[in-house]
N, C-alpha and C positions, 0 to 999 in steps of 0.2 A: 333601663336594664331589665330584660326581661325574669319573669318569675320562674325559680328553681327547683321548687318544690311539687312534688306530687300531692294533689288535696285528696282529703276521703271523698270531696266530693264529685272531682274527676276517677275515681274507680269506679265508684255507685252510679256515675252517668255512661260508665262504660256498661256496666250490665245492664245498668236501665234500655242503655240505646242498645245490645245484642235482641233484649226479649221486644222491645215495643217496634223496633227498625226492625225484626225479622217477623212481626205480625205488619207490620205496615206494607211492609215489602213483598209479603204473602199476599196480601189484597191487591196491589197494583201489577203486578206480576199474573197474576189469575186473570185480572182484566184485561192485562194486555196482550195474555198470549190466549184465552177462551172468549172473546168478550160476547159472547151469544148467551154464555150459563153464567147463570146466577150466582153472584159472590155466596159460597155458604161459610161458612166454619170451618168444613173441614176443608176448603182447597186455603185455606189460609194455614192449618195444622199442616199440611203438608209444604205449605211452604217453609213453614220455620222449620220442620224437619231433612227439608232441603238445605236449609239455611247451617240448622248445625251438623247436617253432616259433611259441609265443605272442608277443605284443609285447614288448620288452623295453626299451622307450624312452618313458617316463613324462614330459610336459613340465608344469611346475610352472607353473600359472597366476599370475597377481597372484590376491591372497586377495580375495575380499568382504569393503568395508570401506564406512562408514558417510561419508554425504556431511556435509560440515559448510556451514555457514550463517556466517557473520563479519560482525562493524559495526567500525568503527576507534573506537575510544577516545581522542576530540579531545582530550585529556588527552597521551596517551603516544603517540599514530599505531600504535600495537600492536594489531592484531585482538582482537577480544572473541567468545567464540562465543556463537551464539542460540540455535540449536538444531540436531539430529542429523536427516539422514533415512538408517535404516536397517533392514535385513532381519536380520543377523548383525553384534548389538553387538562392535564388534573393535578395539584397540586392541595393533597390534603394537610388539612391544619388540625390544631385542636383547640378547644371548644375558648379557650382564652386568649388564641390569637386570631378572635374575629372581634372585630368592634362592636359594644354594645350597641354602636345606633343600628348595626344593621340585621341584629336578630330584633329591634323593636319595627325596623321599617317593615322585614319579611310580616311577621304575628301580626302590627295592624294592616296588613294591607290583605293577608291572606291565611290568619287563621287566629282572629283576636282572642278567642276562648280555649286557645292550643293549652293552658295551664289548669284549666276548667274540666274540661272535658276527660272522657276515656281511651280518645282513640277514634273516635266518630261525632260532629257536629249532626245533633238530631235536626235541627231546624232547617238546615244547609239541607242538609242530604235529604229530607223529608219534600223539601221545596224543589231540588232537582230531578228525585223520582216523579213526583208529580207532573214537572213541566214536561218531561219524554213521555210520560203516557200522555201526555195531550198531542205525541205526535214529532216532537221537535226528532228534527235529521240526527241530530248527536246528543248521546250524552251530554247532560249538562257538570258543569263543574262543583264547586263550594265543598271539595273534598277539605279533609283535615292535613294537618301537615302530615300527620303519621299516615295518613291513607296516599298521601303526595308522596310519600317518602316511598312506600311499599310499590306504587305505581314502577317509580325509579328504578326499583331494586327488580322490577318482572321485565322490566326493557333490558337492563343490561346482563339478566340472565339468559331473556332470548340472547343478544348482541353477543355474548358470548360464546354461544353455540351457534353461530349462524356461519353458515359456510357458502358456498356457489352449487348450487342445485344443478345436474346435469341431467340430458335427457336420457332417456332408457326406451326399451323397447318392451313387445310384447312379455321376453324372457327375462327382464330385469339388467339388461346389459346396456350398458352405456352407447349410447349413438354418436360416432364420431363423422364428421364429415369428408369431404375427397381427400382432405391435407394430413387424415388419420387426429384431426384434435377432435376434444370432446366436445359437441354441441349443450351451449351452454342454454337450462331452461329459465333458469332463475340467477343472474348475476349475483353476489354477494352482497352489494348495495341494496337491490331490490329486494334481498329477505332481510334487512337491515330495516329497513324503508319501510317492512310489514310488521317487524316487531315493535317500529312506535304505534303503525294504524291501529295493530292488534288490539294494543294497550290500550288506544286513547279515544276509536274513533268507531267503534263497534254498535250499531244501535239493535234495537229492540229486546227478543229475550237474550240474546248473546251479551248484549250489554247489561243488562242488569244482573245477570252470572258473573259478570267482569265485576261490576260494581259492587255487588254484594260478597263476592272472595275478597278484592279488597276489603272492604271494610270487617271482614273474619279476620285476614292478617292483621291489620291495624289494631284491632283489640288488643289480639294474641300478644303482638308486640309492644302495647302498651303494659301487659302485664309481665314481660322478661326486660325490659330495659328501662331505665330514665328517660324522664321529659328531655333533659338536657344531652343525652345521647344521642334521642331521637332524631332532634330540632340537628344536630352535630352532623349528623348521618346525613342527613337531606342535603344541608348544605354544600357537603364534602360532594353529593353522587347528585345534583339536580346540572339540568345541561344552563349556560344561555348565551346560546347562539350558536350556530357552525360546529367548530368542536371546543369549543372551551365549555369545562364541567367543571363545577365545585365553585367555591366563594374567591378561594385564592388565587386561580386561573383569572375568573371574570375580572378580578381588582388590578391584577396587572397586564390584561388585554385590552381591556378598555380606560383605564386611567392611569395605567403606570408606575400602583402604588402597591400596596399590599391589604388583607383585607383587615387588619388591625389599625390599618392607618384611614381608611373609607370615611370622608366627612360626611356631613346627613345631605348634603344633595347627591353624592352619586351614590351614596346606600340608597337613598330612596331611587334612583334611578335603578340599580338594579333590580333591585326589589321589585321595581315596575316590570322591569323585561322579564323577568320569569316565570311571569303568567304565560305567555307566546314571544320565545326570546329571539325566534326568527323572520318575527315580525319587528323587534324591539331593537334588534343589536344595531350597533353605531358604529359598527367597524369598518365600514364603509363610507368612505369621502363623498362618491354622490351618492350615495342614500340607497343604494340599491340591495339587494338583500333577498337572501335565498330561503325560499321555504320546503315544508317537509313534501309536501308534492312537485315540488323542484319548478316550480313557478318562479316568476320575479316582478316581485311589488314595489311600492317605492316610501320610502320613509321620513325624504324631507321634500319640504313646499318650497318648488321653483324660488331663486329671487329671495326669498327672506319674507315672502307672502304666506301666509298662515291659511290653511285647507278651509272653506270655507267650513266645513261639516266638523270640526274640530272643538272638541268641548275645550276652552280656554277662559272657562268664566271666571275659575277663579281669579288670572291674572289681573281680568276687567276689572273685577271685585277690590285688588289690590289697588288698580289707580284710579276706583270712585272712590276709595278709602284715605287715600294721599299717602300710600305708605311707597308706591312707587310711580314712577313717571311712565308717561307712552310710551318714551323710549327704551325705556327698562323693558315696557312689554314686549315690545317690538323683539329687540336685543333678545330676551328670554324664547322667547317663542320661534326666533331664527332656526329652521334644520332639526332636523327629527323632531316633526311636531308631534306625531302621533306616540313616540315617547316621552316628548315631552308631558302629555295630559295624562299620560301611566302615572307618570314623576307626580303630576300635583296630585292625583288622587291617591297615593302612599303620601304622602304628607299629610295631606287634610288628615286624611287617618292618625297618623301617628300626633295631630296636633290634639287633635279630639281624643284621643285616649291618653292624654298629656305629656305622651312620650317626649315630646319636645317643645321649645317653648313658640309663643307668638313672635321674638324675633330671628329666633332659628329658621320658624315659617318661610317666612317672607326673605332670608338671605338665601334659601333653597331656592324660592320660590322662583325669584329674580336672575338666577344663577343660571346663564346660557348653557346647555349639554356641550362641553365642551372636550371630546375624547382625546386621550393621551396614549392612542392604542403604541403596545406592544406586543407586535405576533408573535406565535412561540417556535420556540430555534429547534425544525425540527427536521429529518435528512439532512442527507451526506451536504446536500449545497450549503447547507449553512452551517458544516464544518470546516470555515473560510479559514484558507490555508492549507487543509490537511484532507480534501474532501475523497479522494482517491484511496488512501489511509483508511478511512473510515467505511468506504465502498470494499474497503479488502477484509472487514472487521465483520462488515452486515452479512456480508459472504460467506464467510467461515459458520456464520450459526445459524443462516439459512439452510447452507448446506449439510450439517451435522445432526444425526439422527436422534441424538442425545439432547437435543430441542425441540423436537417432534414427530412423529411418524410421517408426516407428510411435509411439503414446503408449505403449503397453507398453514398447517398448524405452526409450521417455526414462524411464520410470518405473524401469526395471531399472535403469537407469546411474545414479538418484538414490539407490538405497535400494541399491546395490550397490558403485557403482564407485570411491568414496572421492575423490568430488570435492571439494574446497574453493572454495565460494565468496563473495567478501569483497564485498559488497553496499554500495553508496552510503547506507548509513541511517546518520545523523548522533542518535546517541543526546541530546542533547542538545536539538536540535525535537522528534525522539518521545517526548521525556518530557515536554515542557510539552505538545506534542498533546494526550496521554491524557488529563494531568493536566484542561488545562481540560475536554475531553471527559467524563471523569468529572466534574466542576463542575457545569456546566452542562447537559447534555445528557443528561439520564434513560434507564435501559433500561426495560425494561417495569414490572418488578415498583419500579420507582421512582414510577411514575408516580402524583399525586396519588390518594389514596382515596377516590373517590365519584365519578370526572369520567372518564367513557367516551370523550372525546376522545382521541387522533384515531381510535376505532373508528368504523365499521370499517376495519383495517388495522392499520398496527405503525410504529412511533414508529423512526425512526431519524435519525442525525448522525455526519458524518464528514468528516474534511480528509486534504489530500493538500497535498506543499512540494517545492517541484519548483526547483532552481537553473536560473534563465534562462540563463546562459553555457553553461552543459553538457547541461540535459536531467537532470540526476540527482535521484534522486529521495530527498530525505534523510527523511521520514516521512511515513505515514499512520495516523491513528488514527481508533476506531469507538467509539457508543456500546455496543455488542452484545456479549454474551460468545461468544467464540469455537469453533466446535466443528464437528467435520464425522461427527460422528455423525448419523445419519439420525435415531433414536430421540427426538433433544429437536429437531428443525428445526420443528414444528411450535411449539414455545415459542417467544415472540416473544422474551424474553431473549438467544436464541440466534442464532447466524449464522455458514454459511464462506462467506458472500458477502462478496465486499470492494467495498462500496460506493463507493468511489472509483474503481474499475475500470471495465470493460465486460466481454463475455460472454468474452473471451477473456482476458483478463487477470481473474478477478475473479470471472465468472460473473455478473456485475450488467448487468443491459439500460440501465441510466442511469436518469436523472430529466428529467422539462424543465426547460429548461435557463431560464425567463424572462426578464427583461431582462436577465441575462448578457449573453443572445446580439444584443441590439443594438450591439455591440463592431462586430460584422458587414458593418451597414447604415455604423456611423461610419466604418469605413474606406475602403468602397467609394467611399460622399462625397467622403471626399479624394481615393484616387487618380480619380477622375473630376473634379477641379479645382477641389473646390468646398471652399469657406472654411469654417471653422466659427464665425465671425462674419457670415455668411450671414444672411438674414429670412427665415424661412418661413411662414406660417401653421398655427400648434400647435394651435390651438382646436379645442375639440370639435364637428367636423363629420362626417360622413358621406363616405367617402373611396369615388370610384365606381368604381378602376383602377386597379390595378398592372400593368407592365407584367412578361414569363414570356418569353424568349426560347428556355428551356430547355424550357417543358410548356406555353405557351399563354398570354397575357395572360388574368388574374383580374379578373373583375366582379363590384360587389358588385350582383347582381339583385335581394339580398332588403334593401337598403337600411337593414344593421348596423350599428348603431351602438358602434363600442369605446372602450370606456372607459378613463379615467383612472383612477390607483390611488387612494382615497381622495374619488373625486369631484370633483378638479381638473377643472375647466372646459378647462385649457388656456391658452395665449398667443399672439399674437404674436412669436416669439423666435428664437433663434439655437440650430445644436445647439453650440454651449458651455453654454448655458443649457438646451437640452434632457438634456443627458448629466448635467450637475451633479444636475438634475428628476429621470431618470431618466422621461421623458412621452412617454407611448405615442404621442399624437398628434404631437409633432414628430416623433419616426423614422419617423410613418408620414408626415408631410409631404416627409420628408427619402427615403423610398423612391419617394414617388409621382414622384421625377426620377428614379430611380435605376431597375434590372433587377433583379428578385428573384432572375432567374439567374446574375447577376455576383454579388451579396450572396451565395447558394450555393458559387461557386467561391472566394470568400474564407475562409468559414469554414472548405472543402475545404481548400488552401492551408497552412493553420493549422494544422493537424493533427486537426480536428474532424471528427467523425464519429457516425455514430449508435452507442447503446449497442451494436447487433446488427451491425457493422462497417459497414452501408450508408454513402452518402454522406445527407447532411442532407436534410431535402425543405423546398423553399419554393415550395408551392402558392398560399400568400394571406395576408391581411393579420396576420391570426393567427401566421404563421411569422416575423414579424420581431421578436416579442415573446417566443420563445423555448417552441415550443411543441414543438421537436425534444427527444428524449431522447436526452442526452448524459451522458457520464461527468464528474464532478469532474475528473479525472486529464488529459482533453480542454481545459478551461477552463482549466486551471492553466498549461496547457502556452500556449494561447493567448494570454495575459494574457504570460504572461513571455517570449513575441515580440513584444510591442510593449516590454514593456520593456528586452528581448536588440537593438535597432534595426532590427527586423525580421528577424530571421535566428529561423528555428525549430528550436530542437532536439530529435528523439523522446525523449521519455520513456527514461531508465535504471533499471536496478534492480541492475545489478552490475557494478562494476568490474574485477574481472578473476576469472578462475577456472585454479585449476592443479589438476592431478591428483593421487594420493599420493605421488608423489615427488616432487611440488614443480613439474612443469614448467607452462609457460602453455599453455592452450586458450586458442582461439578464444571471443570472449564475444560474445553476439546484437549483430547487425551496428547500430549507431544511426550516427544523423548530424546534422548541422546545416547548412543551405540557408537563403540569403535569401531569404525570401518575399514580403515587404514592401519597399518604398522605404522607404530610412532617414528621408526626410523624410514621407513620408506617417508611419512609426510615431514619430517625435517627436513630428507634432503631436496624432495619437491619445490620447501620454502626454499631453499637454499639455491636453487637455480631460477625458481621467479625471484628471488629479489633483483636479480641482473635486469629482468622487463625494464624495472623502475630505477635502476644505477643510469652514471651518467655513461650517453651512448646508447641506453638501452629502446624498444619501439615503444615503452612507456614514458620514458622518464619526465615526460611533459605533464602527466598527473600527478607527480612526485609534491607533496606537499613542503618540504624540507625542512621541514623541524624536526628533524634528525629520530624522528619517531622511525624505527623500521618496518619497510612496508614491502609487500611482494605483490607480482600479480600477472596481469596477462593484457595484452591486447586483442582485439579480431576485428573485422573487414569480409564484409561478404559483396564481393561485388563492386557495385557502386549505392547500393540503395543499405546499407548498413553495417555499424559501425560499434564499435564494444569497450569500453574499458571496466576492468573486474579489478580493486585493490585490494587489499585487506591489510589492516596492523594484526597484532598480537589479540587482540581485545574485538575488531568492525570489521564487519565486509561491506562493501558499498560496492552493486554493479552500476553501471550506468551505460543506458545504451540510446543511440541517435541510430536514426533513421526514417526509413517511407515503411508507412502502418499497412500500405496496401500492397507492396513484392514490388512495383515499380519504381519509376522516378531514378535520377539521378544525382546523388549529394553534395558533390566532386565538384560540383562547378555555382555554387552559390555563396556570396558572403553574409553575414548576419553580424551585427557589429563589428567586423573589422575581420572575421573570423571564418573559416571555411565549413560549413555546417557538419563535414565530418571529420574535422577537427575539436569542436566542442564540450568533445566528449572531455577531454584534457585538462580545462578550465573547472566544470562541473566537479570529476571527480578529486580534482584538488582540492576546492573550494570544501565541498562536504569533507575530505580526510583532515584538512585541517580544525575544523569543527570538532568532530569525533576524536581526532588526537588530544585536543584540550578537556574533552568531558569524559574521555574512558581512554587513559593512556597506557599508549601500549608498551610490552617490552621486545628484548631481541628474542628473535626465533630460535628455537632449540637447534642442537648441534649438529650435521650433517652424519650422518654413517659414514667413518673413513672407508668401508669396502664398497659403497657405492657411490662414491668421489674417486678412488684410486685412479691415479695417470697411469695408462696400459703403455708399458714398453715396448716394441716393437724395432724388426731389425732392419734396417736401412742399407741399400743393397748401394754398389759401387759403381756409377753411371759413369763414370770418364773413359771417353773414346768413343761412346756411345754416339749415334745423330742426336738430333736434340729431339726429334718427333718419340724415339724410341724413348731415351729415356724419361721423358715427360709424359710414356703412358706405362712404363713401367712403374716410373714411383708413383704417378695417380691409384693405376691399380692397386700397389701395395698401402692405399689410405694414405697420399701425403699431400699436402698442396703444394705444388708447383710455381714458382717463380723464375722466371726467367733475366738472370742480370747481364750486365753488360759484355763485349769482349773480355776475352783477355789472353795476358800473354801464356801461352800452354806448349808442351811439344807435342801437346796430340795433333792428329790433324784439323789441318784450320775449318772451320764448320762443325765439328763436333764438341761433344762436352770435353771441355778445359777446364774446368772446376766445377765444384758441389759445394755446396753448406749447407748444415753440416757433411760432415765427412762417413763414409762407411761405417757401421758399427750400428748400437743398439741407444735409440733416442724416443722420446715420450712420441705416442703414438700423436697424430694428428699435425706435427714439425711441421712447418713449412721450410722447405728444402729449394733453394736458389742453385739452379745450374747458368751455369755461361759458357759461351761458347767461343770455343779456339780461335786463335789470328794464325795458328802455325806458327808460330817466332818465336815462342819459347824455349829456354836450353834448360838441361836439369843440370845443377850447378856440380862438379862431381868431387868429389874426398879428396882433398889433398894432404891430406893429415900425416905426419913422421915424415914427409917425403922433402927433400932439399930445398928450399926457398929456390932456387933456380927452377927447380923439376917442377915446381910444384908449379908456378907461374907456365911454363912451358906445357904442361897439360892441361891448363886452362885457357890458353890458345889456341892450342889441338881441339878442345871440345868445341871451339866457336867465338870464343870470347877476345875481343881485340882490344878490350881495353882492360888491363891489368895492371892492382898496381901493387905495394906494398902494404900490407898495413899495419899492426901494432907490433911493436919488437918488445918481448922478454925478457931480458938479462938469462941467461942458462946458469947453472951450478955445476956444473957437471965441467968447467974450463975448457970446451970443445970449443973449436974456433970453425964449426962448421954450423952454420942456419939453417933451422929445420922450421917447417909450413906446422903450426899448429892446427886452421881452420881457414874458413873466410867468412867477408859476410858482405854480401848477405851467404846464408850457411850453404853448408850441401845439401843436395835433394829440393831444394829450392828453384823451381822453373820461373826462371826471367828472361827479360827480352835480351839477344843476342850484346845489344848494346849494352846492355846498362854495365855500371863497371865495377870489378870485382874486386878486394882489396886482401893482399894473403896477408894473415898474421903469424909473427913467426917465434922464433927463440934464437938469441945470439949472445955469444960471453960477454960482444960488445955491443950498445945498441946504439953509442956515442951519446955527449953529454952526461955518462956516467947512471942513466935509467933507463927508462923505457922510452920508445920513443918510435919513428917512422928510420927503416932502413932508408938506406944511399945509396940510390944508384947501383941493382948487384943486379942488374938484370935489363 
């Protein structure tokens, strides 16, 4: 255990060593930088007063530490981490959760009189000043730990401030090359790379200015802090190896353990590496290992052969002693030999200073370096599962200024400043995301064998679930494997686009956005007054003007004709029934009232934008069909403003961020604004929920847990494909498609399933999820004035041709059917009947005409007239077969038969034939009731 105490006699060797080390340092110094003139006195007086007038106030930075990434664990509400982002793997402790063996292995191996002294070992440093005035290339070592410590603290204060040096010119302006980038003078690595040389590797007077500020700091800072802070410090901010820094980093990258748990062989091993830990690390299976001049050396002996030049005496020593066998040596000495002999010379030590015992020794001794590495989890790749997620998260505080003036600087404060940020991703949607993502949605090398579809281009699919109350964004997943390697981006497998984004979130320009985006056109509708039980004219016609308040009213000059998906002719109908349809041509009915530049400022509003940040463009008839490229991430958000009752909330990705002490930062500014009239967005809900009813062009997403859900589909083409839902609570878009505008969809299966079909599966699969973890309720109530059936008056077609009146009533908004003959007395070929009949019927009726055989008779009024007469002018009108039909009893004791009616009635056109039965009144009707006359005619 090492000693905790400050002695009088380590302060009084601190001042001893300032006056005696700043006259000793004055004479070697004098000699090595005049050595022609003669040491006097006074170039020694001037040294020491060089000596004290250096700085002597060191201020100890926060360390570099690694940024963490958190999801909350709906289970326990306890952060779960995703992933690291960092420069220097670090993981600081405090001073009781390091194991005593391994602050005795560090002291005797590399600073036995650390408890003794003031801050400066006089003999050490005495002996190293020496050895460089005789010449030596470098600086020699046998600094103190405090002056180790202080070394540390001046590298990562350079490392701190080190950035990419560009070139400049005569004027001080930056030199950019033909591509307009800056020519770079000094990469960042390489002023990285000069803050260790600075530090460590400086010789003659530079060096020993180097070495005697150190040893001013080291004082200084022996007299503001404890021993045990010190020795604390160092541990926490010393490197060994690559980037792992600090004691609790090294214990669990190289053995897997923690540094409270470190037994005395791999204490002493580290111990050993942090004299030259990139000579020493073991993190590498064949021994290869990167050093600070970016060389590569090697650190274990071929075969299990020990380096011949290899000091391994002591092991010898072990088995002439009988405490272990050959094979023990052999075994021990296998693979990192040259840390191995680190290893035994921190033991010897620690044995000789009795830190340990003789058979502690020897079970180290014997003890094969056997590594347990575990690397530290750090980028989006090793946020397995959610890596896309996390790429949309690094984005957001890259890009936001309120992390730094520059991207380099946010980049510095991600991979430096030990931020913790706890991220709105709901593990629980991102697992069913992937999962159906992986289902259903093929990466490349999945894709069927033989079938070059959708080349050319690259197969992708991706969702994004966005909570309508808040804007957060609980997951996204990708068909693609993740990777921001430049090397495989040309493999379509590959991707650090996040497709659900846009270029700033994401790096993704969007998709068009297809019938999504008539969300747009529906609601403009409403707030401009209009019902969505409305009649328009849907049919496929030739549309001559839109009107443009914003760029110009659109003419179609070239007389375009746009189509329906599948060849739908179109209707007569309402947009309830057009949104249900998803038909081009009633939204494009439904815009030809409306301003393509209001439908613009809607989707504005919305929070929709183009992939590349612009606002949407609606030139023409094409733009209301969703020909803008927009993000997933854009649509999701808007879907779950109509279902929020208009109120739109930006997009989140992180809930709160604190710093490594735990305090809150400021997290990127979001909000939520009504954008919409609450009644205009109820009755929008109210007409998407029909996408998703049964019949509707969703209903295939419909998850049917009777959760209520609304939404939209789109289709652009053949190369992409949309479904947008949302409940009460989630919007989830999810869209399939070719990443690159080509390829063809339409004609490939992937388990069983048509790749622009998929979309169906996915977004059920995720709405089922999300119904279970955030359940939703029913949509608010529609506005009865913008549901109202518009009455309308239906004109009187009979006698009409059939051509006429089938574009009469088209015209007056009606759909037209055409039924079978029948019997009429109009003339035969024209209309013989209507249904409904003349008069005033819900706009949008569909109205069935038929047409005439000519054989009909209008049956004519017999009524009061004589049961004889009455018969007898129903054979005048046509009718040949007549017969009696129900007799009355009369009160009246008239013995005369009078024609009540018939039936079938009057005004009734039937065919000549059919036969007609008079009913009548008689005193007698025989059998004393009612009954059929006899024979009077």
């Amino acid at each position: 255990m090492p000693d905790t105490k400050r002695t009088a006699t380590g302060v009084l060797g601190g001042l001893a060593g300032l006056v005696g080390l700043s006259a000793a340092a004055g004479v070697l110094i004098a000699a090595t930088v005049t050595p022609a003139v003669a040491i006097t006195s006074t170039a020694a007086e001037r040294a020491i007063t060089m000596f004290d007038n250096l700085p002597s106030v060191l201020e100890l930075d926060k360390l570099m530490l690694p940024s963490n990434f958190y999801a909350t664990d709906p289970a326990t509400g306890q952060p779960t981490l995703l992933t690291q982002f960092l420069e220097q793997d670090r993981t600081p402790v405090n001073f009781d959760q390091i194991s005593p063996v391994m602050y005795d292995a560090l002291l005797s191996s590399e600073d036995p009189r650390y408890y003794q002294h003031g801050g400066i070992d006089l003999i050490g440093t005495a002996r190293a000043l020496l050895s460089n005035a005789k010449g030596a290339s470098e600086t020699q070592g046998a600094s103190s730990i405090s002056q180790q410590y202080v070394k540390n603290v001046l590298i990562q204060k350079c490392e701190q401030d080190a950035k990419t040096v560009y070139k400049t010119d005569d004027k001080g302006e930056t030199v950019v090359d033909e591509t307009g980038a800056a020519v770079v003078e000094l990469s960042r690595d390489a002023v990285l790379a000069k803050c260790w040389s600075d530090a460590t590797t400086a010789d003659g007077a530079e060096g020993y200015t180097r070495k005697l500020q150190e040893m001013r700091y080291a004082i200084s800072l022996e007299q503001k802090y404890s021993k045990n802070d010190i020795l604390l410090g160092y541990m926490n901010i010393a490197n060994w190896g690559g980037v792992t820094y600090g004691i609790e980093s090294a214990a669990r990258e190289y053995f897997s353990t923690t540094a409270a748990n470190l037994t005395v062989a791999q204490a002493a091993t580290l111990a050993g590496m942090v004299q030259n830990p990139n000579n020493f690390r073991i993190d590498k299976p064949d021994g290869s290992i990167w050093s600070s001049d970016g060389t590569t050396s090697f650190n274990k002996a071929p075969d299990g052969v020990i380096d011949e030049g290899a000091n391994l005496v002591a092991l010898d020593n072990l088995v002439k002693s009988g405490e272990i066998t050959e094979e023990q040596k052999f075994a021990a000495a296998d693979g990192y030999t040259s840390t191995k002999v680190r290893q035994l010379y921190v033991l010897s030590r620690m044995l000789d200073d009795g830190k340990i015992t003789r058979e502690q020794y020897v079970e180290a001794a014997v003890w094969p370096i056997t590594p347990a590495v575990t690397p530290p989890k750090t980028g989006c790749v090793n946020s397995v599962g959610s890596e896309y997620f996390c790429q949309y998260v690094k984005d957001v505080i890259l890009n936001d200024p309120a992390f730094g003036e520059t991207r380099e600087d946010r980049q510095a404060l991600l991979a430096r400043g030990g931020l913790n940020v706890y991220t709105t991703l709901d593990p629980r949607v991102q697992a069913t995301a992937q999962s159906a993502m992986t289902q259903y949605a093929p990466s490349a090398a999945d894709m069927p064998i033989g079938r070059t579809v959708p080349s050319p281009g690259r197969f992708g699919a991706t969702s994004v679930s966005i909570e309508a109350t808040t804007g957060r964004i609980l997951a996204i997943a990708q068909n693609t494997k993740f990777s921001e390697d430049a090397a495989v981006s040309s493999d379509p497998n590959y991707s650090s686009l996040v497709f659900a984004g846009d270029l700033t979130y994401g790096n993704s320009r969007g998709f068009p956005a297809g019938s999504t985006f008539k969300l747009f056109t529906l609601v403009d509708w409403l707030e401009k007054g209009h019902s969505v039980n409305e009649t328009l004219n849907g049919t496929l016609h030739v549309f001559k003007k839109m009107k443009n308040s914003c760029e110009g009213d659109w003419y179609n000059t070239a007389n375009d004709l746009i189509k329906n998906f599948g060849g739908n002719k179109g209707y007569m109908g309402t947009p309830m029934r057009f949104t249900k349809d998803s038909l081009n041509t009633g939204f494009f009915a439904m815009a030809e009232k409306l301003d393509l530049c209001d439908i613009k400022n809607v989707a504005t509003r919305m929070g929709v934008t183009q992939g590349n940040g612009k606002e949407v463009s609606m030139t023409n008839l094409n733009s209301i069909i969703g020909t803008n490229f927009v993000s997933p991430m854009a649509m999701a958000e808007a879907y779950a403003t109509i279902a929020n009752n208009g109120v739109y909330c930006q997009p989140q990705a992180i809930d709160r961020i604190t710093d490594a002490d735990g305090n809150e930062l400021p997290k990127p500014e979001r909000t939520c604004s009504q954008v919409i009239a609450p009644n205009v967005a109820a009755t929008a809900a109210y007409a998407l929920q029909g996408v998703l009813a049964s019949g509707g062009s969703g209903a295939g997403a419909n998850p049917g847990d009777r959760t209520p859900v609304l939404g939209k589909t789109g289709t652009h083409e053949e190369i992409t494909t949309w479904m947008v839902q949302s409940s009460s609570r989630v919007s989830t878009a999810t869209w399939v498609g070719n990443v690159d505008g080509g390829g063809d969809i339409t004609k490939t299966r992937y388990n069983g399933n048509m790749l622009n079909q998929i979309r169906f599966p996915i977004s059920k699969a995720i709405q089922r999820t999300v119904d279970e973890a955030y359940p939703g309720d029913a949509f608010a109530k529609p506005d009865d004035a913008l549901t109202k059936v518009q009455m309308v008056q239906l004109p009187n077609v009979l006698g009409m041709t059939m051509d006429a009146a089938k574009a009469q009533l088209e015209e007056a908004g009606f759909t037209v059917e055409i039924g079978p003959e029948v019997d009429s007395n109009q003339p035969a070929g024209s209309v013989g009947a209507q249904n409904p009949g003349a008069g005033e019927v819900a706009g949008g009726t569909t109205v069935t005409i038929n047409p005439s055989n000519g054989q009909g008779i209008s049956i004519p009024d017999v009524s009061g007239r004589s049961l004889d007469d009455a018969k007898r002018a129903l054979r005048q009108a046509g009718f040949g077969n007549v017969s009696d039909g129900t007799c009355t009893p009369a009160n009246d004791n008239s013995n005369q038969s009078k024609a009540t009616g018939t039936n079938p009635a009057s005004g009734t056109v039937v065919n000549r034939n059919t036969s007609i039965a008079v009913d009548y009144t008689a005193s007698d009707c025989g059998g004393g009731g009612g009954g059929r006359g006899s024979g009077n005619g």
